[in-house]
ZASEBA-365309 format. One record per residue: z, x, y of N, C-alpha, C in turn. Coordinates in nm, 2 decimals. Atoms other than C-alpha are relative to their C-alpha. Example, Ala and Ser with C-alpha at 12.3 -4.5 7.8 and 13.67 -1.06 7.14 Angstrom:
% residues 2
+--------+--------+--------+--------+--------+---------+--------+--------+--------+
:    nup :  neast : nnorth :   caup : caeast : canorth :    cup :  ceast : cnorth :
+--------+--------+--------+--------+--------+---------+--------+--------+--------+
:   0.00 :   0.09 :  -0.12 :   0.78 :   1.23 :   -0.45 :   0.00 :   0.09 :   0.12 :
:   0.00 :  -0.09 :  -0.11 :   0.71 :   1.37 :   -0.11 :   0.08 :  -0.08 :   0.11 :
+--------+--------+--------+--------+--------+---------+--------+--------+--------+
END
This chain:
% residues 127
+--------+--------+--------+--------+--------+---------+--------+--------+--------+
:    nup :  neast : nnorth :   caup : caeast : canorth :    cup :  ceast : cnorth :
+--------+--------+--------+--------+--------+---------+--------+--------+--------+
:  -0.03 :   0.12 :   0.08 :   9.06 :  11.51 :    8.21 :   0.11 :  -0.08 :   0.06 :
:  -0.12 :   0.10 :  -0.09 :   9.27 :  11.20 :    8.35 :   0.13 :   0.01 :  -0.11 :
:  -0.12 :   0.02 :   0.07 :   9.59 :  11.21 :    8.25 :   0.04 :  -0.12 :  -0.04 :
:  -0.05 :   0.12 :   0.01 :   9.75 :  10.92 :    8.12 :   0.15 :  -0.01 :  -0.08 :
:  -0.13 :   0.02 :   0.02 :  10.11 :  10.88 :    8.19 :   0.01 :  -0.15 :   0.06 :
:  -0.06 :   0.13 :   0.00 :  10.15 :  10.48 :    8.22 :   0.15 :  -0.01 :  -0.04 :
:  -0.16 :   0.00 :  -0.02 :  10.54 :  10.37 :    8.33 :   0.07 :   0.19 :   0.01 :
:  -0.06 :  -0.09 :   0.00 :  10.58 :  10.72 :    8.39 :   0.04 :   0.07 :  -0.11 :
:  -0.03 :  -0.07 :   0.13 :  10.62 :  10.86 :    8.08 :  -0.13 :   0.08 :  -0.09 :
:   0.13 :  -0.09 :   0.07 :  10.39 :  11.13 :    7.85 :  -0.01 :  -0.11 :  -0.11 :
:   0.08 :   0.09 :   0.12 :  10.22 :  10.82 :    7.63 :  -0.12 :   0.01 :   0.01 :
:   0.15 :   0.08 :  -0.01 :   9.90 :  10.75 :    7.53 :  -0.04 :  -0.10 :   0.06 :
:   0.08 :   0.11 :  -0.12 :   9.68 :  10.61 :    7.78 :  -0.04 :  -0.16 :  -0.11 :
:   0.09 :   0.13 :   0.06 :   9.62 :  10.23 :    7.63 :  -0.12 :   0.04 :  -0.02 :
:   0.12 :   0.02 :   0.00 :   9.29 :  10.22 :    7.49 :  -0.08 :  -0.11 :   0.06 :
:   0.08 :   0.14 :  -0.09 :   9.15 :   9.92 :    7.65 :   0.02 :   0.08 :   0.16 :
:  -0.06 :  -0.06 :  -0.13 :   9.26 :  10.11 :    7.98 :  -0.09 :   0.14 :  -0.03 :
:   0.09 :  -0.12 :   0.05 :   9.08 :  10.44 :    7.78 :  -0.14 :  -0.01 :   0.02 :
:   0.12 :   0.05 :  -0.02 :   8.78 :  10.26 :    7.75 :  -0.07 :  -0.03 :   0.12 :
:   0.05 :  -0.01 :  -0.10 :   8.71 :  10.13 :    8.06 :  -0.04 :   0.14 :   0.04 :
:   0.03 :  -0.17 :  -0.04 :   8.76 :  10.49 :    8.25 :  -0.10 :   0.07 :  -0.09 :
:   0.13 :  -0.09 :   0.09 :   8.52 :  10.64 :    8.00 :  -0.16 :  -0.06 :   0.01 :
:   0.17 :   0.07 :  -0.01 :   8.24 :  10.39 :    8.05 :   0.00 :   0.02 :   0.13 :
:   0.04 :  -0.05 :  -0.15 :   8.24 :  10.45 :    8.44 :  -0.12 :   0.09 :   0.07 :
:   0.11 :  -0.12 :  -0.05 :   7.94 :  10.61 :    8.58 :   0.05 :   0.12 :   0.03 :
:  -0.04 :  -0.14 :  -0.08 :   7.96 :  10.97 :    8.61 :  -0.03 :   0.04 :   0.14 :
:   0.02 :  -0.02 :  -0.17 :   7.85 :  10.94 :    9.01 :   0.18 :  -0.09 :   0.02 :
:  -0.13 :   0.14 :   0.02 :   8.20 :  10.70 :    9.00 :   0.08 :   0.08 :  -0.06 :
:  -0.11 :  -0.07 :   0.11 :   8.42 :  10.92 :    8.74 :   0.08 :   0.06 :   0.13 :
:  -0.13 :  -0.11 :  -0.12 :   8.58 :  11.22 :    9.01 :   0.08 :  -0.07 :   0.11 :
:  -0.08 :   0.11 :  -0.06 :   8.64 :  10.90 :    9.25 :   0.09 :  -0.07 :  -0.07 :
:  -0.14 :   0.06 :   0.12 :   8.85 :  10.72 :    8.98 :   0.09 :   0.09 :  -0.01 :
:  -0.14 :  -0.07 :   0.04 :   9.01 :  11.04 :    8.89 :   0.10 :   0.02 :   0.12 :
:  -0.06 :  -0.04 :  -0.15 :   9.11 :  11.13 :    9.24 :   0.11 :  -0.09 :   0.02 :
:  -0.13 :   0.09 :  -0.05 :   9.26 :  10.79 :    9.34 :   0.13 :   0.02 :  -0.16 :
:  -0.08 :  -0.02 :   0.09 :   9.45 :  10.78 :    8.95 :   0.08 :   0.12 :   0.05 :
:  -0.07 :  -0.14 :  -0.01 :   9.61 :  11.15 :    9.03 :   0.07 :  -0.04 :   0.14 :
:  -0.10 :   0.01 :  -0.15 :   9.69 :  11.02 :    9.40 :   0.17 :  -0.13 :  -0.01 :
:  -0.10 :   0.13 :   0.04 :   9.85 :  10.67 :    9.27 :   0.11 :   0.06 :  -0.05 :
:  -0.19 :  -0.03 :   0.08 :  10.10 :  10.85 :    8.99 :   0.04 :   0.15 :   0.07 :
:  -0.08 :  -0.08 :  -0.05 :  10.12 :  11.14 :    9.23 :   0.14 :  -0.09 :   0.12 :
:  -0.06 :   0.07 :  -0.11 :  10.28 :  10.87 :    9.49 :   0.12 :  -0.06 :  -0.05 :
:  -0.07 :   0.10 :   0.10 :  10.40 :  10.63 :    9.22 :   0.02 :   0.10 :  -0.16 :
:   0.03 :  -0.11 :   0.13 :  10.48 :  10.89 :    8.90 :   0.02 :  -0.11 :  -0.13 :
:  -0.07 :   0.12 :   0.12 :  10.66 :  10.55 :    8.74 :  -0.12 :  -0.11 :   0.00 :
:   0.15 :   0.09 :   0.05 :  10.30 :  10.34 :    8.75 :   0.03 :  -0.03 :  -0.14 :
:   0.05 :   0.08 :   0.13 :  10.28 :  10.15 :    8.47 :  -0.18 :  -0.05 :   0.01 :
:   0.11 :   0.05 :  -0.01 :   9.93 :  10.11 :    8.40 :  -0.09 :  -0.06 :  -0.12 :
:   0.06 :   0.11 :   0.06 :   9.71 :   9.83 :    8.23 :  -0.11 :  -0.02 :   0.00 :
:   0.10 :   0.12 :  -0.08 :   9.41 :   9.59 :    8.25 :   0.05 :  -0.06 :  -0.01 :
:  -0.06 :   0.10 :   0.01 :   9.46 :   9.33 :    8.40 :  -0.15 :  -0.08 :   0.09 :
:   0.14 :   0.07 :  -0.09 :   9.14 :   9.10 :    8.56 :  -0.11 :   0.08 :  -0.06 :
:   0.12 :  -0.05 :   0.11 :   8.91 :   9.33 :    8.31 :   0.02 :   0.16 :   0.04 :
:  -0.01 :  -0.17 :  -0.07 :   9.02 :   9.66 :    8.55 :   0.14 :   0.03 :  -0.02 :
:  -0.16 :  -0.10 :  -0.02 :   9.29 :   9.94 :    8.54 :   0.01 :  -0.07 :   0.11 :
:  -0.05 :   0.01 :  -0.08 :   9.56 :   9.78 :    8.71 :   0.17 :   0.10 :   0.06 :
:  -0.17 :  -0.06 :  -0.06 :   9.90 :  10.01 :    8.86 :   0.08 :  -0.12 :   0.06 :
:  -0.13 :   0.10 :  -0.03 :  10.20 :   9.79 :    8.83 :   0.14 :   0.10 :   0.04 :
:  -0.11 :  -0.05 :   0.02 :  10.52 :   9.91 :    8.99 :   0.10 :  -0.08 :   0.11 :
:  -0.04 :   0.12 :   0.00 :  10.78 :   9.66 :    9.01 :  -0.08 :  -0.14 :  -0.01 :
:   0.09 :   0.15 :   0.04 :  10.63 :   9.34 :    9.10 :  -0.17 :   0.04 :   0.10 :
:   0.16 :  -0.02 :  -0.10 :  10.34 :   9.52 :    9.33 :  -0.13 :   0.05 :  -0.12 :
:   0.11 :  -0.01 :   0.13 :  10.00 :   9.54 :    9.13 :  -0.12 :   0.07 :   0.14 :
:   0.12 :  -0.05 :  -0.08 :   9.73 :   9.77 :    9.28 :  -0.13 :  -0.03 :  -0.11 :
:   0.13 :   0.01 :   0.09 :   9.35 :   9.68 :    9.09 :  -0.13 :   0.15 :   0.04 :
:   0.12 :  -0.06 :  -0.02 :   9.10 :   9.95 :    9.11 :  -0.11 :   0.04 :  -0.12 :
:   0.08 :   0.06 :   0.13 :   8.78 :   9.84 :    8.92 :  -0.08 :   0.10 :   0.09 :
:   0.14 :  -0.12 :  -0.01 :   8.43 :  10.07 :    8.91 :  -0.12 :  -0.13 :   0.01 :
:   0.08 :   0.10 :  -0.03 :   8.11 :   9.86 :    9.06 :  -0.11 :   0.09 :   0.02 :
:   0.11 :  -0.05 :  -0.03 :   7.75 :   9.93 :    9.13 :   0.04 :   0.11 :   0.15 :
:  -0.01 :  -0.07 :  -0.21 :   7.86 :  10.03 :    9.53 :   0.09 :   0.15 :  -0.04 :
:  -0.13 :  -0.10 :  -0.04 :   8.15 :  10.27 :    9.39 :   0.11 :  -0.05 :  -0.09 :
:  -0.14 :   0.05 :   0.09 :   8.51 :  10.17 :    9.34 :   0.06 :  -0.11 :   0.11 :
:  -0.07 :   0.06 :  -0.01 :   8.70 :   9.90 :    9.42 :   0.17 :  -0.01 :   0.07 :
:  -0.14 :  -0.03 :   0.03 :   9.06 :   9.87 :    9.51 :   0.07 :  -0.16 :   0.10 :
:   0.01 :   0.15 :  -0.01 :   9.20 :   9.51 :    9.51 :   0.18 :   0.00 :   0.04 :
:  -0.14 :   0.00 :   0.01 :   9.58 :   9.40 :    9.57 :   0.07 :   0.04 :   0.16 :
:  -0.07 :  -0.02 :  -0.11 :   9.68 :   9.54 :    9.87 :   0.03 :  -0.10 :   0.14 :
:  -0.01 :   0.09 :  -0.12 :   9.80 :   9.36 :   10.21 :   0.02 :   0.08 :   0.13 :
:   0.02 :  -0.04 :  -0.13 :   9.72 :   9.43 :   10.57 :   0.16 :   0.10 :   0.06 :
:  -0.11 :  -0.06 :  -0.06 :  10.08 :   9.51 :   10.64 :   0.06 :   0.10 :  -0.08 :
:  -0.05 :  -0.13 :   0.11 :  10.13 :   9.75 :   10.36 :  -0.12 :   0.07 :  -0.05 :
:   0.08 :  -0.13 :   0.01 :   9.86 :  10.01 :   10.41 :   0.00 :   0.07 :   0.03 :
:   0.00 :  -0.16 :  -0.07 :   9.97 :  10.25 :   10.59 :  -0.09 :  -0.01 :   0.14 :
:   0.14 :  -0.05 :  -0.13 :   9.70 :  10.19 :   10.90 :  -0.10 :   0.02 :  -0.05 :
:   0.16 :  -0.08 :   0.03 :   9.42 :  10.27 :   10.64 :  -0.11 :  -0.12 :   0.06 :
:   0.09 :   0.11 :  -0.06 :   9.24 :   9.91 :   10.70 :  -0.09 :   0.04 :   0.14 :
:   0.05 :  -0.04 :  -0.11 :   9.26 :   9.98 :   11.05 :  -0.09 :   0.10 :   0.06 :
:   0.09 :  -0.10 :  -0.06 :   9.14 :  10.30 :   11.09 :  -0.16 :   0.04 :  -0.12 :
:   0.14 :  -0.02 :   0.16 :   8.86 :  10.24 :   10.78 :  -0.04 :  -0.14 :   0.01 :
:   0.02 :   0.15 :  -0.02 :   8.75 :   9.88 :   10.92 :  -0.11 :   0.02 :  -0.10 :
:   0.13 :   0.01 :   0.11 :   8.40 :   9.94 :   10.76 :  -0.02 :   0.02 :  -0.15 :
:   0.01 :   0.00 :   0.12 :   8.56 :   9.97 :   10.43 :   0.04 :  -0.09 :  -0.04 :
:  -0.03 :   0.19 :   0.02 :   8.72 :   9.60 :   10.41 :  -0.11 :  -0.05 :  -0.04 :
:   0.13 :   0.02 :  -0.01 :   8.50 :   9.42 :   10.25 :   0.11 :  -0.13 :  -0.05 :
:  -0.04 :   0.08 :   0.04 :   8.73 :   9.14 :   10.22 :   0.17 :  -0.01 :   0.01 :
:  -0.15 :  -0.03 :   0.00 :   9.11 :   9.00 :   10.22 :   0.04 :   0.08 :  -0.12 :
:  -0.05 :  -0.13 :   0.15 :   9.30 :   9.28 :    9.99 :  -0.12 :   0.06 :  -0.07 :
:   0.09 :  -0.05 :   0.12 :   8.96 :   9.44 :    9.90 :  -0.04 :   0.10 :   0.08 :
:   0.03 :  -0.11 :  -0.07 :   8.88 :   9.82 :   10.02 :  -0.14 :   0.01 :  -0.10 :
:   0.10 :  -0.11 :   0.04 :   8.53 :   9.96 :    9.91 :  -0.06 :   0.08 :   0.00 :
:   0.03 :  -0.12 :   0.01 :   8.49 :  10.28 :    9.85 :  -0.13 :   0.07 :  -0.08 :
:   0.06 :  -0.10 :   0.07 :   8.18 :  10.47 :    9.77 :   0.03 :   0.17 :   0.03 :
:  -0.02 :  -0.18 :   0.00 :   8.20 :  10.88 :    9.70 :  -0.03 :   0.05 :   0.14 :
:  -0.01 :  -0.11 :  -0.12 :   8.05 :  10.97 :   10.03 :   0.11 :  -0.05 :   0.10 :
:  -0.11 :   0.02 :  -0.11 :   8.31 :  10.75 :   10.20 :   0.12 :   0.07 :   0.01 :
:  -0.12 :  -0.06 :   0.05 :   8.55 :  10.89 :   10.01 :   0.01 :   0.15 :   0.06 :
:   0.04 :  -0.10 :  -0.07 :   8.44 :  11.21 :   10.09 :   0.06 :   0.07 :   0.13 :
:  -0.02 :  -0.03 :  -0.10 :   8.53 :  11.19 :   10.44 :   0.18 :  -0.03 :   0.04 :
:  -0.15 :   0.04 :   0.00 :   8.91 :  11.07 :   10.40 :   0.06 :   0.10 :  -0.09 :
:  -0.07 :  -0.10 :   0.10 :   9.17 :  11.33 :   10.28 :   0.10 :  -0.03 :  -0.08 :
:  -0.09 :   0.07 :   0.12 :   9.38 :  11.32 :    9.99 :   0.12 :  -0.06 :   0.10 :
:  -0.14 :   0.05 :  -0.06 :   9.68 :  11.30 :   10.21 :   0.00 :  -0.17 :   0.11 :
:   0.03 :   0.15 :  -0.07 :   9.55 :  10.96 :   10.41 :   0.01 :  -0.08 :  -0.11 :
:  -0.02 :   0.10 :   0.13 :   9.46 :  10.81 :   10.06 :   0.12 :  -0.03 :  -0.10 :
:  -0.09 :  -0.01 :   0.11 :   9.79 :  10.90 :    9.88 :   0.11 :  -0.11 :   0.13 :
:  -0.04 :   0.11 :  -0.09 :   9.94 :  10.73 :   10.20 :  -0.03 :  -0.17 :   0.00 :
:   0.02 :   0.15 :   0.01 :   9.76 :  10.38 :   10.17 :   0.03 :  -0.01 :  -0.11 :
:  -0.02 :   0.06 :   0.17 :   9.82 :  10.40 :    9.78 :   0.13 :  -0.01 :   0.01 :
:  -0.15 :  -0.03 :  -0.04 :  10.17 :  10.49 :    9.81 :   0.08 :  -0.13 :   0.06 :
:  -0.03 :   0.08 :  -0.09 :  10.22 :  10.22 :   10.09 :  -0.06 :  -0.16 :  -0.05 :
:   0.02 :   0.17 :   0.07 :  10.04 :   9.90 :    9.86 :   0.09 :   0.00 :  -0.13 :
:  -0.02 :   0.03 :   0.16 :  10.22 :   9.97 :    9.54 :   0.19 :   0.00 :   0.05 :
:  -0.12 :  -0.01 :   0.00 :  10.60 :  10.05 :    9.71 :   0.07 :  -0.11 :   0.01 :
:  -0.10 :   0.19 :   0.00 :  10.85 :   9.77 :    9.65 :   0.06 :  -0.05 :   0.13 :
:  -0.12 :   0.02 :  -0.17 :  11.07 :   9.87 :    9.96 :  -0.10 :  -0.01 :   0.08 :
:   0.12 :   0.03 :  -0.09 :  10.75 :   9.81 :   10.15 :  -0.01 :  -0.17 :   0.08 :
+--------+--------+--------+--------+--------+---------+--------+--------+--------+
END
């Protein structure tokens, strides 16, 4: 079950933020959870929202978006120079400026500790 600690704290997950995550395809769900557990393991102080109709992680003024799509998951917000090298070494998952696309088998082949690295590295202030 996803936890939901938004701003870091034991609250109840927003429901509009509830909802989404619950409508998600179940081929899509264990990918959401995964990155969610990687983000507030990186960022524990996430604040999280919708914001553009998707869970957004706000912390400070950095906003990470990762929305659920036919292909997978999404993950919106980020910049070339604050990813850690994931872009680079994951060209074929750009699918655009600030937009990674992840399906499960891609995901699959990247380990937590790479991914908790790019998440880590779009959402940090001092970045």
């Amino acid at each position: 079950m996803l936890a939901g600690r938004p701003g870091g704290q034991n609250r109840r997950m927003d429901e509009a933020v509830r909802a989404y995550i619950d409508a998600i395809a179940p081929e899509y769900r264990a990918l959401f959870d995964r990155l969610h557990r990687l983000i507030l393991a990186a960022h524990p102080d996430a604040a999280l929202a919708l914001s553009y109709q998707i869970p957004t992680y706000r912390v400070g003024n950095r906003r990470l978006y990762v929305g659920a799509w036919q292909h997978g998951l999404s993950v919106y917000g980020w910049q070339a120079d604050r990813d850690a090298g994931f872009s680079a070494r994951h060209p074929e998952l750009k699918a655009g400026k600030g937009t990674i696309r992840l399906r499960p088998q891609d995901a699959a082949g990247i380990g937590d500790a790479e991914l908790r690295d790019f998440l880590r590295a779009t959402l940090d202030p001092g970045n």
